[in-house]
C-alpha positions as CSV (number, residue, x, y, z in Angstrom):
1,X,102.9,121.0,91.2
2,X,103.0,121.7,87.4
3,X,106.7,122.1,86.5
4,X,105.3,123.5,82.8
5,X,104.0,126.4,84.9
6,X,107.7,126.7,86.7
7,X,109.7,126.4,84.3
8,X,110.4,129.0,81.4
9,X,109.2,128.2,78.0
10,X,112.1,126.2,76.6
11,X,111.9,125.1,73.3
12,X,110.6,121.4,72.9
13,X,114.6,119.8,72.5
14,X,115.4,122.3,75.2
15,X,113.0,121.7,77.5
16,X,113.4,117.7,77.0
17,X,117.4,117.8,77.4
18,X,116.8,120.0,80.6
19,X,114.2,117.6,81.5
20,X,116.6,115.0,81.5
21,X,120.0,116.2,83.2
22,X,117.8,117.1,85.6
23,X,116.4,113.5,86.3
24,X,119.6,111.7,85.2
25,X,121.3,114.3,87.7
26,X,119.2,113.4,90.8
27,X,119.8,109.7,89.9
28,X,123.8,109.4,89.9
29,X,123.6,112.0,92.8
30,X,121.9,109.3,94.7
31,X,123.9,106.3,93.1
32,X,127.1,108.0,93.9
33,X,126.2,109.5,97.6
34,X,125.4,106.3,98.4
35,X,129.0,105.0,97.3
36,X,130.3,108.0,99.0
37,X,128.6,107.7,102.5
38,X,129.1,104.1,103.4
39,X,132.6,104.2,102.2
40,X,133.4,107.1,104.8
41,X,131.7,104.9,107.0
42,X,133.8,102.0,106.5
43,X,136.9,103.9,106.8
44,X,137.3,104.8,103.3
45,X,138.4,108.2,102.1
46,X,137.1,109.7,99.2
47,X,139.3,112.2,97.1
48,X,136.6,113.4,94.6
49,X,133.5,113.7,94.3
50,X,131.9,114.9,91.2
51,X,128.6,115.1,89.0
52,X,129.1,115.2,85.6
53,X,132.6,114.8,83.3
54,X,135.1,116.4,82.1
55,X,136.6,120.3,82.9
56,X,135.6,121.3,86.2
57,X,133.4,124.1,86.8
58,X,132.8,124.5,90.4
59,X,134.4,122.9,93.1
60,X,135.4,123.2,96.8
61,X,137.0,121.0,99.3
62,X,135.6,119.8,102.7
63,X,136.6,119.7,106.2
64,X,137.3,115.6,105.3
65,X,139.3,116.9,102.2
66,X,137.3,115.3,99.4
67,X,136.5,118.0,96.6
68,X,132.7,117.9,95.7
69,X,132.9,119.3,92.0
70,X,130.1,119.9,89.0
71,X,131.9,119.2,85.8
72,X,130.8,120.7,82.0
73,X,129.4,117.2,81.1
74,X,126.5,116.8,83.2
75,X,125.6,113.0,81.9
76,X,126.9,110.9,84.7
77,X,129.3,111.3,87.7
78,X,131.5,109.3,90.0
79,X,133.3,108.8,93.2
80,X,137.4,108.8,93.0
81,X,138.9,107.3,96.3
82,X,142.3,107.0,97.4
83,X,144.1,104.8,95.1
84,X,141.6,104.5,92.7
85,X,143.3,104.9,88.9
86,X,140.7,106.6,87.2
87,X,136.8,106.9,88.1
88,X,136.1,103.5,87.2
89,X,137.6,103.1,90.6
90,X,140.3,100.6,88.9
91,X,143.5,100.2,90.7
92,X,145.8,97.7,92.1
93,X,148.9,96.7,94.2
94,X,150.8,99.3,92.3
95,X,149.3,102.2,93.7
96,X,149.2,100.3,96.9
97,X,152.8,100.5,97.0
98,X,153.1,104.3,97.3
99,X,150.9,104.7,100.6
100,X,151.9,104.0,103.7
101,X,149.8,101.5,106.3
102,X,147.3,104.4,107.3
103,X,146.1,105.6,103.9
104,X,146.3,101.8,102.7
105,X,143.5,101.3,105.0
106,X,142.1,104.3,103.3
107,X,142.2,103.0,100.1
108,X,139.2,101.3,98.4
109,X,142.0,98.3,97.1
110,X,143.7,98.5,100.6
111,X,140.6,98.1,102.6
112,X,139.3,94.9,104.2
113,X,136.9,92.9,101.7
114,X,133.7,93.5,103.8
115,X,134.7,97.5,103.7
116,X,134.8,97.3,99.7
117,X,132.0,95.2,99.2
118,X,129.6,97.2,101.4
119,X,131.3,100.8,99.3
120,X,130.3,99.5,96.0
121,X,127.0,97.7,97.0
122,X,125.8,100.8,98.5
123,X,125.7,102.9,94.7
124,X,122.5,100.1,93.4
125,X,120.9,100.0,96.8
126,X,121.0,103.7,97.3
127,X,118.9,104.0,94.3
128,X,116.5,101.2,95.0
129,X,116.0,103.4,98.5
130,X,115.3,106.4,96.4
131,X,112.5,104.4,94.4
132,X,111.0,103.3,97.2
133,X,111.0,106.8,99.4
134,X,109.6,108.2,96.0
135,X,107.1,105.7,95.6
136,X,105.7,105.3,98.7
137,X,105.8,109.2,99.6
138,X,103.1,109.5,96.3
139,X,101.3,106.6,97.5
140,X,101.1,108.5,101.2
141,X,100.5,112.0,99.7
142,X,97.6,110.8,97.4
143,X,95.9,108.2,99.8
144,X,93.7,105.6,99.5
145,X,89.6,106.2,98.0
146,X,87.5,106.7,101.3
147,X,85.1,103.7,101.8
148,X,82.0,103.8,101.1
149,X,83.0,105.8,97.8
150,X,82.4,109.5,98.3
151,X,82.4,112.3,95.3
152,X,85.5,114.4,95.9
153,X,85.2,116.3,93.5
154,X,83.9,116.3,89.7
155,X,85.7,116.4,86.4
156,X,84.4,118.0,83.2
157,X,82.7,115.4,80.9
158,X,80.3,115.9,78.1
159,X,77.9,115.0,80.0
160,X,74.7,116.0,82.1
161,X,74.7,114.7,85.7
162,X,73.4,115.3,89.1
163,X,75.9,114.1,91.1
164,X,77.3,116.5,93.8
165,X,80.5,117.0,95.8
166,X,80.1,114.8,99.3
167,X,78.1,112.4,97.8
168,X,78.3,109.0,99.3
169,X,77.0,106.2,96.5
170,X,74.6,103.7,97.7
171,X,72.7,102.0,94.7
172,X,74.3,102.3,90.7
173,X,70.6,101.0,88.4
174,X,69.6,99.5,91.7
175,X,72.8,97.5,92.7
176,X,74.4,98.2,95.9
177,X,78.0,99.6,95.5
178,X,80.1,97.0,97.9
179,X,82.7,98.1,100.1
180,X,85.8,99.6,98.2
181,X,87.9,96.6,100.8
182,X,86.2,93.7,99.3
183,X,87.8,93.3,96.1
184,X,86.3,90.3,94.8
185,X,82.6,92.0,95.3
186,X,84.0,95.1,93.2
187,X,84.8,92.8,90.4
188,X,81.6,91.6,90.5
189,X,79.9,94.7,91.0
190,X,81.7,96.3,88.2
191,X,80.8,93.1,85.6
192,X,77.1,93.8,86.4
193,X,77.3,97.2,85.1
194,X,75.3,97.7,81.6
195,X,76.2,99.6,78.3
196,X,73.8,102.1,78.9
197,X,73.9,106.1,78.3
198,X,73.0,107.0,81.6
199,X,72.7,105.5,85.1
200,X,70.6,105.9,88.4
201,X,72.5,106.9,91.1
202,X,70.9,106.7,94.4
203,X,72.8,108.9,96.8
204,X,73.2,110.2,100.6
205,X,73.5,113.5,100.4
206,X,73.2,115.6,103.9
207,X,71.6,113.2,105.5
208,X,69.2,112.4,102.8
209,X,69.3,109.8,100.1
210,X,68.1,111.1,96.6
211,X,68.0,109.7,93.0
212,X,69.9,111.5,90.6
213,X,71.2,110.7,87.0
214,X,74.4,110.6,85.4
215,X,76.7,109.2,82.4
216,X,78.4,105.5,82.7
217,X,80.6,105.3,85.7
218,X,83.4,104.2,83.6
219,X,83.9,106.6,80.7
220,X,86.7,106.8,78.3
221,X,88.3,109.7,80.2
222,X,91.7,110.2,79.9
223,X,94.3,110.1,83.3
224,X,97.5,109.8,81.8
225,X,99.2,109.5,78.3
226,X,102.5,107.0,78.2
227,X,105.4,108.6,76.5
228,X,106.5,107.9,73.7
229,X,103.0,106.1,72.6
230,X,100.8,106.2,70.0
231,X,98.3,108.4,72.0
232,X,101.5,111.2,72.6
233,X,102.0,111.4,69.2
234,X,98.5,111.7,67.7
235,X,98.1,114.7,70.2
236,X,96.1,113.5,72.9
237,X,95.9,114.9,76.5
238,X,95.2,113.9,80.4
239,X,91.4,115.1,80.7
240,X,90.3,114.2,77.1
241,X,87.2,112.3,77.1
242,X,87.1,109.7,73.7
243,X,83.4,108.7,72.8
244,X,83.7,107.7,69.3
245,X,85.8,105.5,67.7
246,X,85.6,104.9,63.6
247,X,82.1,106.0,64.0
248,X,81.3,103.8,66.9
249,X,80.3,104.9,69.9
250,X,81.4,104.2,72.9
251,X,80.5,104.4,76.6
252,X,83.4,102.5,78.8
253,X,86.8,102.8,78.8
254,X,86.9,99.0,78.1
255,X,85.1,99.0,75.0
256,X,88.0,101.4,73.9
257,X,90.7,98.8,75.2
258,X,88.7,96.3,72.9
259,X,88.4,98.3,69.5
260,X,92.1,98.3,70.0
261,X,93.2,95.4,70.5
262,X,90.6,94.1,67.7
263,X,92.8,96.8,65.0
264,X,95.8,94.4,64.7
265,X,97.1,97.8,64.1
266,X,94.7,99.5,61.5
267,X,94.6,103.1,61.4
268,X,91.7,104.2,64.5
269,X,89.6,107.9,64.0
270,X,88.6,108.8,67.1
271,X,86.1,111.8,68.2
272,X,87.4,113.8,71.7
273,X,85.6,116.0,73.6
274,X,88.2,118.5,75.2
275,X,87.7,121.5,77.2
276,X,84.0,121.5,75.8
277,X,84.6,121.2,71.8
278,X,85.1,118.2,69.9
279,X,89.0,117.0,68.5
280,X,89.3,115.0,65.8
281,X,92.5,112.9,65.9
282,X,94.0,110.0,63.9
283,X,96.6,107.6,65.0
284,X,98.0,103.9,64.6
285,X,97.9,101.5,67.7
286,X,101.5,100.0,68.9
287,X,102.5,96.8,69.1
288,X,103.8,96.5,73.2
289,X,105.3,93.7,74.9
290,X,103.3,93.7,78.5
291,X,104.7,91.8,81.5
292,X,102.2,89.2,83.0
293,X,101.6,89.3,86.0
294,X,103.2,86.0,87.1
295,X,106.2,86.2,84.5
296,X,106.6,86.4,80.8
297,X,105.3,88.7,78.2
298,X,102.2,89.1,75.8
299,X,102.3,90.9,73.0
300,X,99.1,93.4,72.4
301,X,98.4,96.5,70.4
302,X,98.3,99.6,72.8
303,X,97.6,103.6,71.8
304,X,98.9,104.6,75.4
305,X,96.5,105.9,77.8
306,X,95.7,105.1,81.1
307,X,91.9,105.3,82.1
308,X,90.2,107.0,85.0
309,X,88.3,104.7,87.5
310,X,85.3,107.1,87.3
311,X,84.1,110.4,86.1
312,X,85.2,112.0,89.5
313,X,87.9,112.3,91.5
314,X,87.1,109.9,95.0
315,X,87.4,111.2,98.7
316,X,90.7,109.9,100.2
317,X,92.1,109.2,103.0
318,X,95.2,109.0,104.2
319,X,97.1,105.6,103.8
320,X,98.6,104.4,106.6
321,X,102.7,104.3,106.5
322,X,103.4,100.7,106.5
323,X,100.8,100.5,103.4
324,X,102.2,103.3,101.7
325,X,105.9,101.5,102.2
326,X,104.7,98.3,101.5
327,X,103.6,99.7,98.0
328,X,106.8,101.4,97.3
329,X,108.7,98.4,97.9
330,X,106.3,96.4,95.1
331,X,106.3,98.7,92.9
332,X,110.0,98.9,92.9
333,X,110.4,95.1,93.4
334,X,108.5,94.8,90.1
335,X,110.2,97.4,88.0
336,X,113.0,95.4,89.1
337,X,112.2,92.0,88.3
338,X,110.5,93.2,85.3
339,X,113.9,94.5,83.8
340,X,115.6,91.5,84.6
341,X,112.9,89.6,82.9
342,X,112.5,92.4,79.5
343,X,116.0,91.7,78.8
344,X,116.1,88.0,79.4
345,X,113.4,88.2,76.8
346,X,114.9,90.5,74.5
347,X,118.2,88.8,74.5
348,X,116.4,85.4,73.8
349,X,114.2,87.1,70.9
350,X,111.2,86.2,72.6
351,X,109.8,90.0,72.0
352,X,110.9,92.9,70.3
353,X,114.8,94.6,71.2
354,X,112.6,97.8,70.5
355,X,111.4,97.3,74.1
356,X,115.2,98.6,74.6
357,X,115.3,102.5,75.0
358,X,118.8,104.3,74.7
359,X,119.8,108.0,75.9
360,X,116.9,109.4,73.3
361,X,114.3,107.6,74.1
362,X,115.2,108.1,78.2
363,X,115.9,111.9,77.2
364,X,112.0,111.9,75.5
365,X,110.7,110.4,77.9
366,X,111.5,112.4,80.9
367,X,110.7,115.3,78.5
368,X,107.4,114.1,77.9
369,X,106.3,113.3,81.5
370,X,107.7,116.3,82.7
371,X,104.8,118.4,80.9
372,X,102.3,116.0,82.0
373,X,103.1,117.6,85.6
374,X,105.7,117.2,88.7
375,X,104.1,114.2,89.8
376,X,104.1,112.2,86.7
377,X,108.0,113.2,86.6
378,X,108.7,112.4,89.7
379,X,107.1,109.0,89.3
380,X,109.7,108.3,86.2
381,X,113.0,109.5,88.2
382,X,111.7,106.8,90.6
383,X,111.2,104.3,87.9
384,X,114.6,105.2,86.2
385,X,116.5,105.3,89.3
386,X,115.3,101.4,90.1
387,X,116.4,100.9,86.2
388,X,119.8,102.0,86.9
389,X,120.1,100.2,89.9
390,X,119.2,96.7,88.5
391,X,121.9,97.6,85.7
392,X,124.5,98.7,88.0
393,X,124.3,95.0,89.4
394,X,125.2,93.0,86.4
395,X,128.4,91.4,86.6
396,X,130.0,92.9,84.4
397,X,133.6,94.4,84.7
398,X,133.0,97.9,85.0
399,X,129.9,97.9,86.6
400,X,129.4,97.5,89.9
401,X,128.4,93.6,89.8
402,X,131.6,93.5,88.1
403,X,133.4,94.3,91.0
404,X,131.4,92.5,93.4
405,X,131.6,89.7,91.2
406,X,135.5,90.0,91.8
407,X,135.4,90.6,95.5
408,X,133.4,87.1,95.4
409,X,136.3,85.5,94.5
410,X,138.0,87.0,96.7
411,X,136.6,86.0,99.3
412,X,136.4,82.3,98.1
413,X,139.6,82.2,97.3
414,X,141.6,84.0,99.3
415,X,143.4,86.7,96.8
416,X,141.8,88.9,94.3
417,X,142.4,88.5,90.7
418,X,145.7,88.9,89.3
419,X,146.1,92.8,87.8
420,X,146.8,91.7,84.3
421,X,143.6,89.2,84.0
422,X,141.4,92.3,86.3
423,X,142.8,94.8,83.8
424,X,142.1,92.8,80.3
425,X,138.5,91.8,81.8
426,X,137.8,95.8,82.7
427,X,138.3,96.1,79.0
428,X,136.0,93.3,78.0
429,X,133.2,95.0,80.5
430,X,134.3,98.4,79.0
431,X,133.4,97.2,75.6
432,X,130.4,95.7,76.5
433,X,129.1,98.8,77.8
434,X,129.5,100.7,75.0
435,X,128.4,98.3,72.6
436,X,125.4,98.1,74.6
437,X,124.5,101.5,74.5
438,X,124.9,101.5,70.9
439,X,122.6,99.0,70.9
440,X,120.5,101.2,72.7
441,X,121.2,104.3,70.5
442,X,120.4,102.2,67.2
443,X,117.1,101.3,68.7
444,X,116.1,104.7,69.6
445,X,116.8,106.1,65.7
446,X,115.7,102.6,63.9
447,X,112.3,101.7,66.2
């Protein structure tokens, strides 16, 4: 699904804004549902429930009498229950006062602790759920590359080759291909492979095993551009094929990877073959702050594209559901630890407070992966809904770690906070907030 070839042809600010309400939209949907829900299970009623702020317009009550409204400001929503003050879901013994035993119990203040903790815990974990569903329903619904590796079928390169749809690799320049299971012989396989122009391919095809020729198994080819990157800027496009580079040639993605990280951010020419003619396009690698894989960050110059395993697309199969779920869970686990981690760094000065994208960077973002396709997009409303989770969870007043945070102390001590002190840290955790989305803001105009 291609949602360029849905949609109508918005403008580019258009088009991005749409882009993201829609993602943004989905996201507090979830987040706020999930507040919703488990409060009605827990006995709590909800009095409104609404996507977006501000002047109402459309609305209608249910059977259980909460009104489910779309307001004119579509950038958030929230979840008033009985009691609550505002949408902050703020309140106290003073509105307590006016409700008798019944609706107390209704109340999100009035109702036991576990009942409010499990209301407010359910908003963050809602949208770590819809990660994972997201996740692991692409992981499902693209599969895993059949083993032994199969041709499934064959992109465009610049490139002669007799390779044909169905064909199962044997031999690559006399080396057999190891089992697609055995990683460690895959690495090894893969390191044996030389710089030339063309390899041997020995193939069984119907039965038969022929010799046929083709390019390097791993070209430059083009499978994704990151937003916001050096590569989306210049111009350059899923499919593209790079083969020169400052008048170098090249023949793996890798020796791509190495020319930049060897510019210390120099100014690269690089030759494209796209759609059969050849693109010319200039651009100036970024410096990124990558996660490691067992914690911390490096710092490394990046254009922004993600490379193809091979010139053609493997045979799948179907991955089995625990798999797929198991990978959904990772991914999300690491998006999660990894935000904890990018703003432990940031906040230290350890790397770059650029790494910090506000409401424009978000909104460009979603913009930019929405035209790469509906997968792509769907991929970043997963990764932005396990964003907003993690955040959602800080303590601070406000937030929803904030309360939780509060109805910790609760439960240690036997009485929540007294409404003077909750109210005058709400304002601290208010102020925070905004200051940090300034922050944010600044960063998206300045970086």
């Amino acid at each position: 699904m291609d949602l360029t070839s849905i949609l109508p042809a918005f403008g580019g600010l258009s088009y991005t804004l749409l882009a993201f309400i829609v993602s943004l939209s989905v996201i507090v949907f979830v987040h706020e549902f999930g507040h919703y829900i488990v409060g009605r299970w827990s006995g709590i009623k909800a009095e409104v429930f609404s996507l977006g702020f501000g002047p109402v317009l459309i609305s209608r009550i249910d059977r259980r009498g909460t009104q489910w409204q779309f307001a004119l400001i579509p950038f958030g929503g929230y979840v008033k229950f009985l009691g609550d003050k505002d949408a902050a879901s703020t309140g106290g013994h003073q509105e307590l006062d006016f409700l008798n035993t019944e609706d107390r119990r209704k109340s999100l203040h009035g109702a036991p602790l576990w009942a409010r903790t499990a209301t407010v815990a359910a908003g963050p974990l809602f949208n770590f759920i819809l990660s994972i569903v997201i996740f692991s329903s692409i992981a499902f619904w693209q599969g895993q590359a059949r083993d032994p590796l199969t041709v499934g079928s064959l992109y465009p390169v610049p490139y002669e080759h007799g390779l044909k749809i169905d064909d199962v690799l044997l031999q690559i320049n006399s080396v057999d291909v190891p089992s697609l299971l055995d990683p460690e012989a895959l690495s090894e396989f893969w390191g044996s492979m030389s710089d030339s122009d063309y390899y041997e391919y020995k193939v069984l095809r119907n039965k038969r095993v022929v010799s046929v020729e083709g390019p390097n198994l791993t070209l430059a080819r083009v499978e994704q551009v990151v937003p916001r990157s050096a590569a989306a800027d210049a111009g350059i496009k899923p499919g593209d094929v790079i083969f020169q580079i400052n008048d170098t040639k090249i023949l793996r993605f890798d020796e791509l990877k190495a020319h930049v990280e060897r510019s210390s951010g120099a100014s690269l020419d690089l030759a494209i073959w796209r759609e059969g003619h050849v693109v010319y396009l200039k651009l100036l690698p970024k410096r990124v702050d990558e996660p490691l894989e067992h914690g911390g960050f490096q710092t490394v110059w990046r254009i922004g594209i993600v490379g193809g395993q091979f010139f053609f697309a493997p045979k799948v199969t179907t991955l089995k559901a625990r798999h797929a779920l198991s990978f959904g869970a990772q991914n999300t686990w690491r998006i999660i630890t990894g935000s904890v981690d990018g703003l432990y760094y940031i906040v230290t000065g350890a790397i770059s407070s650029c790494n910090l994208s506000g409401v424009i960077g978000i909104a460009e973002t979603s913009g930019q992966m929405a035209r790469q396709g509906g997968e792509s997009y769907i991929w970043f409303i997963a990764l932005l809904s396990a964003a907003v989770g993690i955040v959602n969870l800080f303590p601070v007043p406000v937030l929803d770690g904030g309360h939780l945070v509060f109805f910790a102390y609760e439960g240690i001590v036997g009485r929540p906070p007294a409404t003077q002190f909750l109210n005058g840290l709400m304002m601290v955790g208010f102020t925070l907030v905004i200051s940090f989305m300034l922050f944010a803001l600044a960063n998206d105009i300045l970086c």
